[in-house]
N, C-alpha and C positions, 0 to 999 in steps of 0.2 A: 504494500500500500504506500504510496507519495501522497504527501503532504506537506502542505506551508500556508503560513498566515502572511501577508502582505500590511503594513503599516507606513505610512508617508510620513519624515522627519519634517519636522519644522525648520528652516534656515532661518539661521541670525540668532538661536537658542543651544544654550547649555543644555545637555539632558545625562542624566543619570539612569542607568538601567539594571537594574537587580533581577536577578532569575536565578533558579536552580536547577539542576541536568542529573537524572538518575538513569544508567544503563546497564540494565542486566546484562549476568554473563552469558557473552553472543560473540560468534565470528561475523566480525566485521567485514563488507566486500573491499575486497583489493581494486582501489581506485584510486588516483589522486587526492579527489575527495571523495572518501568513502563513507563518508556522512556530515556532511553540509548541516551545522546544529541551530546556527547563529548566523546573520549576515546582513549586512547593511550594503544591498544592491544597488547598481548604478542603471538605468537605462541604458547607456552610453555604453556603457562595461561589462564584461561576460563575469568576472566578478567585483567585489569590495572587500569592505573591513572583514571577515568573518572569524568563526569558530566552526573549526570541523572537526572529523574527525583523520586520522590519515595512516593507511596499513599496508604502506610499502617499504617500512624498514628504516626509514628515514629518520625516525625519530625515538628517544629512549625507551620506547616499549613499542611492540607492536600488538596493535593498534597504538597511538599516540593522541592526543588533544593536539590541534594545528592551531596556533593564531596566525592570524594575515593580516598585515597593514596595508591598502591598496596602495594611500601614497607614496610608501617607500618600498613595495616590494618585498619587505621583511617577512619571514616567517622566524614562528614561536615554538618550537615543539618543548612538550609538557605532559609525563609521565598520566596514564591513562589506569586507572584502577576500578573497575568493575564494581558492581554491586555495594555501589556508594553513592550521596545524595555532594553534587560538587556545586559550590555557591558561587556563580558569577558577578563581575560589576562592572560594567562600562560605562567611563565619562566621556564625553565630545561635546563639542561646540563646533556644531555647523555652520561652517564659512568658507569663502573662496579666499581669504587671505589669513594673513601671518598670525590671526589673532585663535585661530583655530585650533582644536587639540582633537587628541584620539590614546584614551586611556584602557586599559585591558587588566583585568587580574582573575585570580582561582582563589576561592578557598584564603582569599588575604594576603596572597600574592601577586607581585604588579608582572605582567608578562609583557606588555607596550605600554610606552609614552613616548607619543610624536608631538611637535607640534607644528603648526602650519595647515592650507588649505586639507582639508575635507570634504570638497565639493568641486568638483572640478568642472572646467568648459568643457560640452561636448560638442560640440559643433564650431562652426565658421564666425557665426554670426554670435558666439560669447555668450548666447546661454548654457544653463547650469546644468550639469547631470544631477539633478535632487535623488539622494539614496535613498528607499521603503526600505522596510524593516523585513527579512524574510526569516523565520523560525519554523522549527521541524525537524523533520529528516529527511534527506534526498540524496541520492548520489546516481552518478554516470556510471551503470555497468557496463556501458558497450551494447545497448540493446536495440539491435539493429533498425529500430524505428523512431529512436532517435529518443523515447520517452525516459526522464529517469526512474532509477527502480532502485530499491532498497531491500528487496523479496522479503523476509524472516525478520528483520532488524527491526527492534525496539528502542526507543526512547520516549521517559515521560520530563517535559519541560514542566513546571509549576512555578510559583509565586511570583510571579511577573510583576515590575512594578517600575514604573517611570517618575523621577522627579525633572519639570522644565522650571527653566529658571532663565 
């Protein structure tokens, strides 16, 4: 089963976002992103900010937690342990200039801090790529029709909670 919630960020606002990620024990699909959890999508952009998951060895456990920073191309790998409730918290401040941040942490650990645009031009003409909010589970197995698929994989998101400022 694919699933995702779609949400539109506000630009020119702080926002705080609290949620929690609990994933039973499961083999994860071997894909780049093998579970897309978290993500702050671009129009413009095949991806953004996210949180995945990722079970190609890359990172200190397989399966791993991935962060992504879109603006700098960084990733985050960060030890993935099963049948545990993990407390996330992202800060940002949506803007096209300098005054912009992009914050990430686990469990009260910080995994990103950038700062600068978070919003980028997508086009000629200097309009904005505005990122929605996508949360869930998805990932690309290769499924020759193009759909993503997660087949068997579980995750429950809960206590979702936004502070804008």
């Amino acid at each position: 089963m694919n699933w995702f919630i779609r949400l539109a960020v506000v630009m020119n606002t702080t926002q705080q976002w609290d949620f929690y990620v609990y994933l039973p024990t499961q083999e994860i699909v071997k894909s780049w992103n093998g579970g897309v959890l978290w993500e702050f999508h671009t129009p413009g952009n095949s991806s953004g900010n996210n949180i995945c998951l990722d079970n190609t060895g890359r990172g200190p456990t397989n399966p791993s937690f991935r962060f992504v920073h879109e603006g700098s191309g960084t990733f985050t790998w960060v030890p993935l342990t099963f049948d545990n409730w993990h407390h996330f918290t992202i800060n940002v401040r949506w803007s096209t200039g300098a005054d912009g941040f992009y914050q990430a942490s686990m469990d009260g650990v910080e995994y990103q801090n950038f700062t600068g645009p978070t919003v980028f031009a997508s086009d000629a003409s200097g309009g904005d790529d505005t990122p929605f909010l996508q949360f869930g589970f998805y990932a690309d197995i290769g499924a020759s029709n193009g759909v993503a698929s997660v087949g068997n994989n579980q995750v429950t998101i809960a206590g979702i909670t936004v502070v804008n400022s």
